[in-house]
PDB file of N, CA, C and O in Angstrom:
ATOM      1  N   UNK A   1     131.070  30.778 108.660  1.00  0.00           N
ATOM      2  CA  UNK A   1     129.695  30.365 108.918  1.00  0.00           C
ATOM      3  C   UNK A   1     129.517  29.916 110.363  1.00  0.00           C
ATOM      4  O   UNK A   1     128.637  30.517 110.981  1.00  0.00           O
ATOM      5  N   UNK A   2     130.302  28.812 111.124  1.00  0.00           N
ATOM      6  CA  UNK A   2     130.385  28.344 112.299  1.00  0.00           C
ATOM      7  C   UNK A   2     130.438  29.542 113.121  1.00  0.00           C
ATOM      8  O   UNK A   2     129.784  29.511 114.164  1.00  0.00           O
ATOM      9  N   UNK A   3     131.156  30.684 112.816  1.00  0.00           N
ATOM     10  CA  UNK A   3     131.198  31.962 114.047  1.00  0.00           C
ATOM     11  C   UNK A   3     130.214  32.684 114.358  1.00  0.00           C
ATOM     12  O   UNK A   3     130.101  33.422 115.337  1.00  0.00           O
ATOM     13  N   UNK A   4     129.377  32.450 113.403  1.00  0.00           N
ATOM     14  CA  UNK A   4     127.974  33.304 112.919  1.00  0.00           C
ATOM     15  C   UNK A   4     127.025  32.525 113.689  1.00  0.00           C
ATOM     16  O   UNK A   4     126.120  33.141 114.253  1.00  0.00           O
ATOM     17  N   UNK A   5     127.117  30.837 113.837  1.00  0.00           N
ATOM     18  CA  UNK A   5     126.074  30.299 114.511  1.00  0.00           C
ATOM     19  C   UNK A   5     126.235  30.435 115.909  1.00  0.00           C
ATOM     20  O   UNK A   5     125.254  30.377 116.650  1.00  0.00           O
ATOM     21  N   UNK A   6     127.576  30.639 116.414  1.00  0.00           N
ATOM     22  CA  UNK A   6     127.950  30.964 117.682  1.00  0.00           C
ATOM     23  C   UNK A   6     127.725  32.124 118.476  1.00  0.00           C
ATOM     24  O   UNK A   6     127.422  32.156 119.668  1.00  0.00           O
ATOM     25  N   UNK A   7     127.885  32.973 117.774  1.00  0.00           N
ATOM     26  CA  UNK A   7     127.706  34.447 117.719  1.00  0.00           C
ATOM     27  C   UNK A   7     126.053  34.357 118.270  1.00  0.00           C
ATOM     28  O   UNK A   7     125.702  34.298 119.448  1.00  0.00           O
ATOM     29  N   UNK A   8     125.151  34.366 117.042  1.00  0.00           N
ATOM     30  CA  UNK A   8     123.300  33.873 117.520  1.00  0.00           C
ATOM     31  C   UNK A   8     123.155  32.938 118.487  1.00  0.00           C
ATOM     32  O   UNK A   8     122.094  33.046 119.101  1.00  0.00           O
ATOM     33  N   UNK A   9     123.787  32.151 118.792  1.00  0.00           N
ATOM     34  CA  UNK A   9     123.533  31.058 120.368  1.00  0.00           C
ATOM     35  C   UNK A   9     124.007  32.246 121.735  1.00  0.00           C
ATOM     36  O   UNK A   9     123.361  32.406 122.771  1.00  0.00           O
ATOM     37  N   UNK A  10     125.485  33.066 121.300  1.00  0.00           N
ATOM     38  CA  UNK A  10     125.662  33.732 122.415  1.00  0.00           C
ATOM     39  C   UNK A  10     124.817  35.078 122.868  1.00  0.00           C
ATOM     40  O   UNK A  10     124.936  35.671 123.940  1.00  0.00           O
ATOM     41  N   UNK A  11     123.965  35.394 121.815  1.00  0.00           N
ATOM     42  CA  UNK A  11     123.274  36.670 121.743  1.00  0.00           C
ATOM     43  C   UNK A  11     122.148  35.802 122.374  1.00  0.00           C
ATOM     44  O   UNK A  11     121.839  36.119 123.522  1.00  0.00           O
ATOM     45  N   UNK A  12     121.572  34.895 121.883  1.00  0.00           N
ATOM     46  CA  UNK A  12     120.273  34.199 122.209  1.00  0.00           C
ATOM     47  C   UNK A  12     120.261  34.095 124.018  1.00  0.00           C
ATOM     48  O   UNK A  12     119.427  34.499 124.828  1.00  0.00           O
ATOM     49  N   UNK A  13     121.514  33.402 124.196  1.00  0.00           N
ATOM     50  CA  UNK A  13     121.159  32.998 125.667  1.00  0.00           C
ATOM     51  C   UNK A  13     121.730  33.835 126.526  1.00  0.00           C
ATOM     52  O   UNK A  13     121.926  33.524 127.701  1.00  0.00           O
ATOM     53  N   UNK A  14     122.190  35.470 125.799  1.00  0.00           N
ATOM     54  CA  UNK A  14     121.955  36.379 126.734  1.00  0.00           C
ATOM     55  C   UNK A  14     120.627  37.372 127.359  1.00  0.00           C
ATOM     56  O   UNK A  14     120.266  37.934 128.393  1.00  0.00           O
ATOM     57  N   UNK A  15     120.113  37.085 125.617  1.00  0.00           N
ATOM     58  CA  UNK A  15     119.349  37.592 126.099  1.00  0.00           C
ATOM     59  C   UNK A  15     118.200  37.011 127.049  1.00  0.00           C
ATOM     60  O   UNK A  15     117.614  37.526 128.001  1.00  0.00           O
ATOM     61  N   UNK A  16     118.098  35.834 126.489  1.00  0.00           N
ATOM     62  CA  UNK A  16     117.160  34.827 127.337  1.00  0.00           C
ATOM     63  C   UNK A  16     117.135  35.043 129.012  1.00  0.00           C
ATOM     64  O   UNK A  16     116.164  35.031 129.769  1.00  0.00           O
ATOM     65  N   UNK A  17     118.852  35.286 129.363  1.00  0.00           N
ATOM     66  CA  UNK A  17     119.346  35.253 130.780  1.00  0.00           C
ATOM     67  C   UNK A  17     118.717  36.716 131.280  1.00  0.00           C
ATOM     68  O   UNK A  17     117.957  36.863 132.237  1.00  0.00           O
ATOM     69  N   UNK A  18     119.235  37.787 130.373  1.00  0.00           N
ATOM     70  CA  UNK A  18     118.791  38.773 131.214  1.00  0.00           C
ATOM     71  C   UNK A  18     117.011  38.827 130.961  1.00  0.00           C
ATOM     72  O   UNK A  18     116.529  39.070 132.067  1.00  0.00           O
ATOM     73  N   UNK A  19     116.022  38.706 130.039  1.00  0.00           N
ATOM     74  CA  UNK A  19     114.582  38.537 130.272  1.00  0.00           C
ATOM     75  C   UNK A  19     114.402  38.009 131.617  1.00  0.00           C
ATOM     76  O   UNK A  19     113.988  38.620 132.602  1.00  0.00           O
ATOM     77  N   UNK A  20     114.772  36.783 131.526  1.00  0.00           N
ATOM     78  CA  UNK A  20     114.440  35.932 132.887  1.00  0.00           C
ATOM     79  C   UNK A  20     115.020  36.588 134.132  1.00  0.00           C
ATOM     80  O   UNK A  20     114.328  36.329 135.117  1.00  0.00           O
ATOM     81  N   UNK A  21     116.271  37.500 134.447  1.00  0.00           N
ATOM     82  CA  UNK A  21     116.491  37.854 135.435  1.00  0.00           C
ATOM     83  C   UNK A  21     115.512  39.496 136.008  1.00  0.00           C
ATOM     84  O   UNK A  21     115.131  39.985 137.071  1.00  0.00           O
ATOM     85  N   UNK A  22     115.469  39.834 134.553  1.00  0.00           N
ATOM     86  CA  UNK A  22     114.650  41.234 135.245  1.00  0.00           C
ATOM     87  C   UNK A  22     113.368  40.608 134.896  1.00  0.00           C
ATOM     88  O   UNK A  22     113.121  40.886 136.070  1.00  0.00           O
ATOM     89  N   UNK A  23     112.382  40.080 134.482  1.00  0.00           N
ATOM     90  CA  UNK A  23     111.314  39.623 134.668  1.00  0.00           C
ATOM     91  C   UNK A  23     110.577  38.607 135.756  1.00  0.00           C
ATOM     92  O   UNK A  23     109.533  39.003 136.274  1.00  0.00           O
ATOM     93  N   UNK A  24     111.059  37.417 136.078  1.00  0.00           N
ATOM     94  CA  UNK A  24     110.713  36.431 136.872  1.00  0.00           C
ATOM     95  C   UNK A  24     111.391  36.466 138.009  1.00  0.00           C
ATOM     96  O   UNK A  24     111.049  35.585 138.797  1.00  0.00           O
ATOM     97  N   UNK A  25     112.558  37.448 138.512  1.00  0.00           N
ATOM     98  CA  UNK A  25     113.597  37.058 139.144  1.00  0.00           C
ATOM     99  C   UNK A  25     112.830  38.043 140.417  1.00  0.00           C
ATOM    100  O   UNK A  25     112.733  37.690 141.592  1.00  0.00           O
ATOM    101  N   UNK A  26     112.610  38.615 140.163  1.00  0.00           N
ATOM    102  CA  UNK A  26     112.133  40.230 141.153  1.00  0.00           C
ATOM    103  C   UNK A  26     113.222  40.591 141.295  1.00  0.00           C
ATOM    104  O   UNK A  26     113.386  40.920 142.470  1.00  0.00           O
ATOM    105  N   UNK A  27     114.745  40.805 140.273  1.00  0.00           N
ATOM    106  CA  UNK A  27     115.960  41.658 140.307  1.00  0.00           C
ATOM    107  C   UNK A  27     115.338  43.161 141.001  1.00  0.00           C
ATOM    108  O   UNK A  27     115.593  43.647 142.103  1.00  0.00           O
ATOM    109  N   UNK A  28     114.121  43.852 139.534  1.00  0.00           N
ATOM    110  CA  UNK A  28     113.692  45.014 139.672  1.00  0.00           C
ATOM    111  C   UNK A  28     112.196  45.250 140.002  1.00  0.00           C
ATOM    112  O   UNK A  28     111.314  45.644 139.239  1.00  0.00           O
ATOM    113  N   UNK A  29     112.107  44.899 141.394  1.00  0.00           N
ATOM    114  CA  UNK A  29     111.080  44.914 142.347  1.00  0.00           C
ATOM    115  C   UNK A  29     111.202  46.195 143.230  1.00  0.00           C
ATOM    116  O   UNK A  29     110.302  46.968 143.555  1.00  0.00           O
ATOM    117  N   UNK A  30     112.516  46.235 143.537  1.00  0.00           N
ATOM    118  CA  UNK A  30     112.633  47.664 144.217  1.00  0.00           C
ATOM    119  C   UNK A  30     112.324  49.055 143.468  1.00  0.00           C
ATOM    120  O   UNK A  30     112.171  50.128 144.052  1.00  0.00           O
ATOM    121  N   UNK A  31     112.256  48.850 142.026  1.00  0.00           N
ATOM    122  CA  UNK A  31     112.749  50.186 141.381  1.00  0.00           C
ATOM    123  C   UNK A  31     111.062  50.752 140.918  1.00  0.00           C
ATOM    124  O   UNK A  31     110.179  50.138 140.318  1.00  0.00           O
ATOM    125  N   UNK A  32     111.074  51.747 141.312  1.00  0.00           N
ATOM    126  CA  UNK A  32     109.685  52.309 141.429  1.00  0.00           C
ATOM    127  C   UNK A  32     109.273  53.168 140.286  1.00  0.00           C
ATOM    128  O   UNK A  32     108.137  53.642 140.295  1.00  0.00           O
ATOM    129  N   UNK A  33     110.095  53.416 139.294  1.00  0.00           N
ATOM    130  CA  UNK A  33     109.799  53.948 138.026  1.00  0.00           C
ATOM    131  C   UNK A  33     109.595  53.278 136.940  1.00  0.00           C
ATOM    132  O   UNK A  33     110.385  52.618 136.266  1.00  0.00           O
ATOM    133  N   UNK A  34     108.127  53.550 136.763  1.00  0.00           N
ATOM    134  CA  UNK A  34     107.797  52.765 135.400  1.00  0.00           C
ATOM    135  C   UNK A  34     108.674  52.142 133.956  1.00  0.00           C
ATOM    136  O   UNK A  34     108.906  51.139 133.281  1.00  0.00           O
ATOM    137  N   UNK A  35     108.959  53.785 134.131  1.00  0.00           N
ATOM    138  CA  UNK A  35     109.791  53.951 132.465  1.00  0.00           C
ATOM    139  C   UNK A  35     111.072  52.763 132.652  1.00  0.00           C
ATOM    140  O   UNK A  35     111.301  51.871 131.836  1.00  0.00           O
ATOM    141  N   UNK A  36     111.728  52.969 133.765  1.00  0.00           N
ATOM    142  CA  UNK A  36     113.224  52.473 134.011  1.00  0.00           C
ATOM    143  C   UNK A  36     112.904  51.102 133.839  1.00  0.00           C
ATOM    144  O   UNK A  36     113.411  50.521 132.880  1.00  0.00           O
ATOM    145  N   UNK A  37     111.993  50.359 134.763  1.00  0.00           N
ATOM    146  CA  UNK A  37     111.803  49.012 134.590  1.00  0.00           C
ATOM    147  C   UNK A  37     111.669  48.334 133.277  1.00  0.00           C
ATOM    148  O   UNK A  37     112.248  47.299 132.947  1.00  0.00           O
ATOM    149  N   UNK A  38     110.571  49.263 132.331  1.00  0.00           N
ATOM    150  CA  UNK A  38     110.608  48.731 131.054  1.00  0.00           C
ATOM    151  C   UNK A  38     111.721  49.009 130.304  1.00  0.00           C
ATOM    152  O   UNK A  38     111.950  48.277 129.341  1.00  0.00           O
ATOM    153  N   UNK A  39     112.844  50.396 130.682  1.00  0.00           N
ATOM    154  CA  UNK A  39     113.797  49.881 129.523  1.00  0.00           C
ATOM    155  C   UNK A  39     114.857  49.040 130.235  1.00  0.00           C
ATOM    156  O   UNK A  39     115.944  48.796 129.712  1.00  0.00           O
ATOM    157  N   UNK A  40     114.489  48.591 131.491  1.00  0.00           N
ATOM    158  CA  UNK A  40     116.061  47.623 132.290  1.00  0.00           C
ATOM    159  C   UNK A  40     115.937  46.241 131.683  1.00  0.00           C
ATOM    160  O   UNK A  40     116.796  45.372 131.535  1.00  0.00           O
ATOM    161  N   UNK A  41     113.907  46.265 131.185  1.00  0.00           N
ATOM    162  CA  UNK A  41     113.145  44.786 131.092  1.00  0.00           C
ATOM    163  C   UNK A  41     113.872  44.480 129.253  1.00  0.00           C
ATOM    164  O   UNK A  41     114.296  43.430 128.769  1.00  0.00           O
ATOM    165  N   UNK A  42     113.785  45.539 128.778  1.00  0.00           N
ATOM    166  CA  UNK A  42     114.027  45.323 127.293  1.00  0.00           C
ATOM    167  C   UNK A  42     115.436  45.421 126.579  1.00  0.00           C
ATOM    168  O   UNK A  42     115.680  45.504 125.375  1.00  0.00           O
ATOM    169  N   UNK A  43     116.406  45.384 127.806  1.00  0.00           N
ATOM    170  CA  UNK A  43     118.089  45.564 127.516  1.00  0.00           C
ATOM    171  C   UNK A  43     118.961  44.511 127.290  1.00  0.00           C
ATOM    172  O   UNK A  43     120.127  44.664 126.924  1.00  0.00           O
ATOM    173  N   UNK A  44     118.229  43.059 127.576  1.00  0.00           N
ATOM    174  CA  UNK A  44     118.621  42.053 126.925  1.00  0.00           C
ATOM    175  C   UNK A  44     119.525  42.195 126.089  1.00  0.00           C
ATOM    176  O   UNK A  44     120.747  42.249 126.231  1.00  0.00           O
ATOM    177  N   UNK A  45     118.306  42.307 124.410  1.00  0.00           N
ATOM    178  CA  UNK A  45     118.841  42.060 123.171  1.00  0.00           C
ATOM    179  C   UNK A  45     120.043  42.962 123.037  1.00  0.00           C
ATOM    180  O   UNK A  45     121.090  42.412 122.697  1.00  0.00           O
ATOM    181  N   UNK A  46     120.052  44.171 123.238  1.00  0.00           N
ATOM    182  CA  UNK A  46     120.925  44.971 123.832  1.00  0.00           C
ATOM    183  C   UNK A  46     122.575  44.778 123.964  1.00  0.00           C
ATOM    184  O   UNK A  46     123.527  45.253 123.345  1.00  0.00           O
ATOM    185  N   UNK A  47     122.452  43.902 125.014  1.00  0.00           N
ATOM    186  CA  UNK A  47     123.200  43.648 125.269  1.00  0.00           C
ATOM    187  C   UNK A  47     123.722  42.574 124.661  1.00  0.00           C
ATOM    188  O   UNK A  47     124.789  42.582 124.046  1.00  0.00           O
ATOM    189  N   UNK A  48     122.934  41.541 124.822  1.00  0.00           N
ATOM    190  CA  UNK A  48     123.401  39.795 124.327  1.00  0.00           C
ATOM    191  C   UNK A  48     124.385  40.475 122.744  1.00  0.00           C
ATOM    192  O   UNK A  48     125.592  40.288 122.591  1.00  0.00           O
ATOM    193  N   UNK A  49     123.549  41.193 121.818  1.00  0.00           N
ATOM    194  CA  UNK A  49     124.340  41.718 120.535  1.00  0.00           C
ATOM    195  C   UNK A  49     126.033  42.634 120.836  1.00  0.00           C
ATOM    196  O   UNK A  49     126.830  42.490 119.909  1.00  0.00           O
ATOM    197  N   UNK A  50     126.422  43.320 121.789  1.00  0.00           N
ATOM    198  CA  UNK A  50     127.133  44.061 122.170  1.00  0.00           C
ATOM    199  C   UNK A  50     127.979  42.805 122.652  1.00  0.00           C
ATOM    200  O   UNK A  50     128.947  42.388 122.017  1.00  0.00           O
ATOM    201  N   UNK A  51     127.573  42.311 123.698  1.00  0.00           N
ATOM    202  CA  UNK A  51     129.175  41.203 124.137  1.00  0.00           C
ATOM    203  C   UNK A  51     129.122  39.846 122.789  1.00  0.00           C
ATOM    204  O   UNK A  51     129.907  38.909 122.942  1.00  0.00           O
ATOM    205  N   UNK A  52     127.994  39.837 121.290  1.00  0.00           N
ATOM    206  CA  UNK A  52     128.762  38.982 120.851  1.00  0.00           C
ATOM    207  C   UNK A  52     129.172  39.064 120.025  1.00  0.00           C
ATOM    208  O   UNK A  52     129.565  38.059 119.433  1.00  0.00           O
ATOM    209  N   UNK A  53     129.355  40.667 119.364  1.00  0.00           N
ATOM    210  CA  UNK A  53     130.204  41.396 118.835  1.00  0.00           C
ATOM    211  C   UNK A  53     131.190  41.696 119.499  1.00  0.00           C
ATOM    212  O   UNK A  53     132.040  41.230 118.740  1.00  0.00           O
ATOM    213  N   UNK A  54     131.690  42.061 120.230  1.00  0.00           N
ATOM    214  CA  UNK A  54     133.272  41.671 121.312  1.00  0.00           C
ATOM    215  C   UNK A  54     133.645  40.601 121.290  1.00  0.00           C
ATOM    216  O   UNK A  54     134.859  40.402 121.261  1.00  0.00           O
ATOM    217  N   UNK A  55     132.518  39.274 121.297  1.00  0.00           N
ATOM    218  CA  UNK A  55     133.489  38.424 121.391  1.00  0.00           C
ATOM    219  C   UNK A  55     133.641  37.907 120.202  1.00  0.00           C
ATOM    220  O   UNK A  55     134.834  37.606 120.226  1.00  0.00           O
ATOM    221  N   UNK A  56     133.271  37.621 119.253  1.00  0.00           N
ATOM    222  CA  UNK A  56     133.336  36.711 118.081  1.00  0.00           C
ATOM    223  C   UNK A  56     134.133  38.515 117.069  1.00  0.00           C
ATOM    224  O   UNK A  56     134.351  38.312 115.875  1.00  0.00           O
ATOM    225  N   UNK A  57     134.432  39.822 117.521  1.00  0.00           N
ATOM    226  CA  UNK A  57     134.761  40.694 116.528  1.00  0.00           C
ATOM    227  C   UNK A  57     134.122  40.438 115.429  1.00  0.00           C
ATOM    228  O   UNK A  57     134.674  39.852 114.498  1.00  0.00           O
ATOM    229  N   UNK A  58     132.807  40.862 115.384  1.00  0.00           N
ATOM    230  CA  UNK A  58     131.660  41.507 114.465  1.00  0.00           C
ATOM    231  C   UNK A  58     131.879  42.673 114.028  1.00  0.00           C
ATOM    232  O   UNK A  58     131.134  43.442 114.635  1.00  0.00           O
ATOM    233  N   UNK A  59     132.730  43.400 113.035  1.00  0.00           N
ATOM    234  CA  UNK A  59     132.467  44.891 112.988  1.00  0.00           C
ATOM    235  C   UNK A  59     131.025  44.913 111.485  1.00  0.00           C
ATOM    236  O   UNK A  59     130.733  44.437 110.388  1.00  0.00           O
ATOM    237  N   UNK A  60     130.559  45.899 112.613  1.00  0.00           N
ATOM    238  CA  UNK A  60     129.013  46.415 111.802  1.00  0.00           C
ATOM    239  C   UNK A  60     129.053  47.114 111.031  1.00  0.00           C
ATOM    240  O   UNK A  60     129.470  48.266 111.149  1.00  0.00           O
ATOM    241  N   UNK A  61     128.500  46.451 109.731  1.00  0.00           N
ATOM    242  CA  UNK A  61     128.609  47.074 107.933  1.00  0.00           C
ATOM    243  C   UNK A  61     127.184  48.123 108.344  1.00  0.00           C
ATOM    244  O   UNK A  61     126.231  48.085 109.122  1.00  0.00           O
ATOM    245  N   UNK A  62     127.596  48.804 107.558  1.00  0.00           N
ATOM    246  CA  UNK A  62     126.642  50.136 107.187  1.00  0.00           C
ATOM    247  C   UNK A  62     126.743  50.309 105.739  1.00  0.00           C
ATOM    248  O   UNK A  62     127.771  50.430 105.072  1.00  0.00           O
ATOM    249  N   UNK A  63     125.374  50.303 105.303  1.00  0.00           N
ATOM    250  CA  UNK A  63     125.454  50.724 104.032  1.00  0.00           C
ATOM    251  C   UNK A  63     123.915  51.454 103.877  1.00  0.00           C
ATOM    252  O   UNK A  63     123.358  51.630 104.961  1.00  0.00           O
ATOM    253  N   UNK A  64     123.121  51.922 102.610  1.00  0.00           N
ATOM    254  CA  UNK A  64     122.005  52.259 102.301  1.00  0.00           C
ATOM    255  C   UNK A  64     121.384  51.189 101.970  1.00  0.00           C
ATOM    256  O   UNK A  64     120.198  51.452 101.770  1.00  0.00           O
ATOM    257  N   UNK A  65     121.611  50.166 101.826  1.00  0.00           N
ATOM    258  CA  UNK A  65     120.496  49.165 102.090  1.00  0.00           C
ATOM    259  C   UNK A  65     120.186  48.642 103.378  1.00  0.00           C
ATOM    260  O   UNK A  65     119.100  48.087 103.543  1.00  0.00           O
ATOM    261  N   UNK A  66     120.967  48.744 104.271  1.00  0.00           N
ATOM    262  CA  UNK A  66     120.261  48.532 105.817  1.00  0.00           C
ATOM    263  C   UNK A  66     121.516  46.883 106.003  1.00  0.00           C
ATOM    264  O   UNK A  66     121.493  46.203 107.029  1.00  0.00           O
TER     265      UNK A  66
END
């Protein structure tokens, strides 16, 4: 249970970090393509889920109920 709450704090305040860096930061001020900005803007969650499955070793159940 404790790895699980850790896991959602480390996903949370990645993603939080990267919103705030490509949004408020002007990281992607230079980049002149629409499309790119919105998917660089929305890669957060993305990510924050990917490093906290590496770190806490999450392997992802698949089944037909979702």
């Amino acid at each position: 249970m404790k790895k699980n709450i850790f896991a959602v704090c480390v996903f949370y305040l990645i993603a939080l970090l990267l919103r705030y860096l490509t949004n408020r930061s002007g990281l992607l001020a230079g980049v002149s393509n629409t499309v790119l900005v919105t998917l660089l803007q929305g890669v957060g969650p993305t990510v924050g889920a990917v490093v906290a499955m590496i770190l806490f070793r999450i392997k992802p159940v698949m089944s037909l109920q979702g």
